[in-house]
N, C-alpha and C positions, 0 to 999 in steps of 0.2 A: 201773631207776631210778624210783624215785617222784616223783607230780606232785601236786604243793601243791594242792589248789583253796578258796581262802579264799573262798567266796559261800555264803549259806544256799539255803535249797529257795524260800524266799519271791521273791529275787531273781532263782532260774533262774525259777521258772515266769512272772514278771512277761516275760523275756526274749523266752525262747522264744516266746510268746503275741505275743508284739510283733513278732517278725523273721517267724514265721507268718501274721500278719494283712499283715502288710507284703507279703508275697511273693502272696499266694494271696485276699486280700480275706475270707479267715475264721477265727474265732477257733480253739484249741483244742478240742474236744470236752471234753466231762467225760470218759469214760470215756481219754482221749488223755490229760490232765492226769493220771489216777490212776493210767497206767501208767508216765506219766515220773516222778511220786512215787515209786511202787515202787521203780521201776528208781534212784533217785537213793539210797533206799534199803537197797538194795543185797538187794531181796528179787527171788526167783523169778518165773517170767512165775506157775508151778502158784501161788506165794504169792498173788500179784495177782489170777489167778482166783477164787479162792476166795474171798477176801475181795471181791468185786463180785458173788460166787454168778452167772458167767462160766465161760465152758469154756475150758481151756487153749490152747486147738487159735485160737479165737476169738481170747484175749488174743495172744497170741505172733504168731500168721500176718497177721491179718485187721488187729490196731489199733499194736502194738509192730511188726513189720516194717516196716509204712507210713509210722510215724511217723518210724523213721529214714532209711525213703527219703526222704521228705519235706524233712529235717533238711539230709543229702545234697546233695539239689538246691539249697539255700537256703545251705549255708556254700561248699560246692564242697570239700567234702573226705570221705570217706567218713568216715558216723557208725553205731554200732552200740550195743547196750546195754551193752558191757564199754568201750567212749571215749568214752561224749556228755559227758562230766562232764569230761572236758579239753578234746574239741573244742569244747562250749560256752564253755568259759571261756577259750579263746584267741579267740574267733569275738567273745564280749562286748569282751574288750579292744583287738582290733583294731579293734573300731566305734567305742572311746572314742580312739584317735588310730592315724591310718590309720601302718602302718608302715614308710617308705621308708627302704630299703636301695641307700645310694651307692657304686658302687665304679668310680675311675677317673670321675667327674662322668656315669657313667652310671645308671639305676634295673637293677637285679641282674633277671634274664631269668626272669620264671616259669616253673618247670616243670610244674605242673597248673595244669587249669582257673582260669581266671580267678573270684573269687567273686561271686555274682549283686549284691553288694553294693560290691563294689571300686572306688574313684575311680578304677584306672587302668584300667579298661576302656575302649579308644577304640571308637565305631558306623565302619566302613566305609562308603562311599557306594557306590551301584551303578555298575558300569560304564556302563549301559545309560541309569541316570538320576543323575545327580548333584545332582538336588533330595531324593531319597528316600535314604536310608537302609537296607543292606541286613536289617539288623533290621525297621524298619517294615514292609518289604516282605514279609520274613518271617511276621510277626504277623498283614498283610492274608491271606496266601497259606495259612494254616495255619485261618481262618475259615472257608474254602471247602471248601464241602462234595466228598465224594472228594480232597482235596488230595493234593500226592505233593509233597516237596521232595526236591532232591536236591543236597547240599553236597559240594565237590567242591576237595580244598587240600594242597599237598605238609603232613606229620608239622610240629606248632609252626607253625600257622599261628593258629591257634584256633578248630578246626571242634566242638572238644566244648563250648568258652565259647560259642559260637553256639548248641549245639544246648539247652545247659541254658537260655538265655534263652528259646528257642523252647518246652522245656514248661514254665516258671514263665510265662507268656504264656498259654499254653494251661491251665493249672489257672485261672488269671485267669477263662477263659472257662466255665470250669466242664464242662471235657472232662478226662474221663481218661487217664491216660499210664503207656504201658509202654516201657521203653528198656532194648534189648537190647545189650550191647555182645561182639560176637562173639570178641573176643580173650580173654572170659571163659570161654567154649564148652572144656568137656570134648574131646580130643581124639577120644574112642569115638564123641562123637555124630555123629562127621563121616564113621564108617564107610560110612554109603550113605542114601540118601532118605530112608526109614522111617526109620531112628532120627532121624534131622535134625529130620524134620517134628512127628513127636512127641515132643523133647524142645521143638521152636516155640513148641507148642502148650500142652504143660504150663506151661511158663516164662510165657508168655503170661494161664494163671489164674490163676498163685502172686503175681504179681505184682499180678490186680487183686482177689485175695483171693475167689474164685468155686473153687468145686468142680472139681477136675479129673475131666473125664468123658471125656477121651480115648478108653478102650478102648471104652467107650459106641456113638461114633461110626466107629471105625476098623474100614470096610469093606472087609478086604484083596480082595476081586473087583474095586472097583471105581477101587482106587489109594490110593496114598498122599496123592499132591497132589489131588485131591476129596475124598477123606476129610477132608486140613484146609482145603480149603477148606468144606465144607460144618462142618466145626465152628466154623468164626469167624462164618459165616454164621447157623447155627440154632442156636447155643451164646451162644459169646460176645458176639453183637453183641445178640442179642435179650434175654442174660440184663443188659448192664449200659442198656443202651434210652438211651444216650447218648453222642454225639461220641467216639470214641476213637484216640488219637495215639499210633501204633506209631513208636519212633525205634530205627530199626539205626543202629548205630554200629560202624567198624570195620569195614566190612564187606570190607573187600579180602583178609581170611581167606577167605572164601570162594570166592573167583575161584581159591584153589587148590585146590581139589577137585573138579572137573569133572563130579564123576559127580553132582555135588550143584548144582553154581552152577547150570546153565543152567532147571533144573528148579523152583529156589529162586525165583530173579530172577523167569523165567516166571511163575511164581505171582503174586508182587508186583505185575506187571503183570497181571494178570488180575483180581486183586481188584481194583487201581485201576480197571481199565474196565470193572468189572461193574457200576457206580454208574450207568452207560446204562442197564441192564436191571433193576435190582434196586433202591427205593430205601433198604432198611437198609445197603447198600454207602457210600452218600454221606457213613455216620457215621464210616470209617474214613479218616483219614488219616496219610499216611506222610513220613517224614523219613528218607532214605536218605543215609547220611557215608563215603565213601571220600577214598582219598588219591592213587589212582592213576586212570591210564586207561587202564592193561595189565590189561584184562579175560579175558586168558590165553585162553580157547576160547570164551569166552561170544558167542551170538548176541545183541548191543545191540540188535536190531530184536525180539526179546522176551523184553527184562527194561525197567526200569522209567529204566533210564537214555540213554535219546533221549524222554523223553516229561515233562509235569509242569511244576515251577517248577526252572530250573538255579538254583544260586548258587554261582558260584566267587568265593572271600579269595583279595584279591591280597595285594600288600606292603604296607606301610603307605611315606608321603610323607611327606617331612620337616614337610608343613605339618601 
């Protein structure tokens, strides 16, 4: 079925520019602007390259990928170079009047993410303090250097709506963000450590648009988990030399693979406490989102979940 979209090029980029500065406190890039041109005209990432005398590899990966992650995060619905041109244009008109859907004098039950922009987003209060806000709390706790959150809420509670305000908060702060969501995880990669680790790890560079050097550092004598850990360590941390917010989401996939959780988690916990001894460690902080607390064979006393900032969504109150 075809989708109408009546707006010129002038009015998306005025948009986008605007819900971007809005989210993130910065404008477009020129080279960001001339790939959403491109793209709104319906040329190739190789077209775009060329005409910026750009490498494809550059346009596509490095400035186009990010830009729809970006995109992403700010409407809450997945956006890519074959639907920004719809999802834009329903994203513009829901901001020009918010669209409440009655049924039975009730609001109709979201099924995704709440968007970073939606009036009906309600803040929780924390158990623990009822003057704070678990968002606020959030935002202090994700500042701190080595942070570790750990959000914890049965399916539809809104632990992804949580987690995306945590990185458009954290881009606010001018930290980078990767967000792994493990239900998206290849079945093969679960075959055993090694593959796990190093697809971790790859995903982990594609993501912040850096060179994969994986095979570089991967010293089978000395394991798989030091091998990545010494890659986030002498690799990644040093090559982006700024705050970066690793968000697992979904991670209760992995509590079924035993041969993999205990080893994973451990990890997790080892980065977070190597910020004692190391202080390029301090720049990494984590945002762990599970639904359960059937950690199947997992030893809690080392993975990263008895330690950090808890945050468990309750229900909401009628008030």
């Amino acid at each position: 079925m075809s989708f109408k979209v009546d707006i010129s090029w002038e009015q998306i980029q005025e948009f986008v520019d605007e819900i971007v500065w809005k989210y993130t406190d910065k404008h477009l890039s020129d080279v960001e602007v001339q790939v959403l041109k491109g793209s709104w005209e319906g040329k190739r990432y190789e077209d775009i390259a060329t005409e910026l005398h750009l490498t494809t590899t550059y346009i596509q990966n490095d400035v186009g990928a990010k830009l729809w992650k970006k995109l992403t995060d700010i409407i809450g619905e997945p956006v890519s170079k074959n639907n920004f041109r719809q999802a834009l244009y329903r994203e513009r008109e829901n901001r020009k009047t918010p669209q409440i859907v009655l049924s039975m004098n009730r609001l109709e039950l979201p099924h995704n993410p709440v968007s970073l922009n939606s009036p009906f987003y309600v803040e929780r209060y924390s158990i623990e303090s009822h003057n704070y806000t678990i968002e606020s709390l959030c935002y202090q706790a994700i500042a701190q250097p080595a942070a570790l959150i750990r959000i914890k809420a049965p399916r539809q509670m809104g632990k992804t709506s949580l987690l995306d305000r945590i990185l458009a908060q954290s881009r606010k702060y001018d930290y980078l963000t990767v967000r792994i969501n493990l239900q998206d995880v290849d079945e093969s990669n679960f075959s055993n450590l090694d593959n796990f680790l190093r697809w971790f790890c790859t995903y982990i560079s594609l993501e912040l648009g850096i060179t994969d050097r994986v095979d570089d550092f991967w010293k089978q004598p000395i394991g798989s988990k030091i091998s990545c850990k010494t890659y986030l360590q002498n690799y990644i941390l040093k090559e982006i030399n700024s705050p970066l917010v690793l968000a697992c989401d979904e991670v209760d996939r992995v509590f079924n693979y035993p041969q993999i959780s205990q080893d994973f988690f451990g990890l997790l916990r080892s980065c977070h406490e190597e910020a004692n001894n190391r202080d390029i460690w301090k720049q990494l902080r984590l945002v762990v989102v599970h639904s359960t607390e059937n950690y199947g064979l997992l030893d809690i006393n080392h993975s990263p979940f008895n330690v950090g900032e808890p945050v468990e969504l309750t229900e909401f109150t009628a008030e």
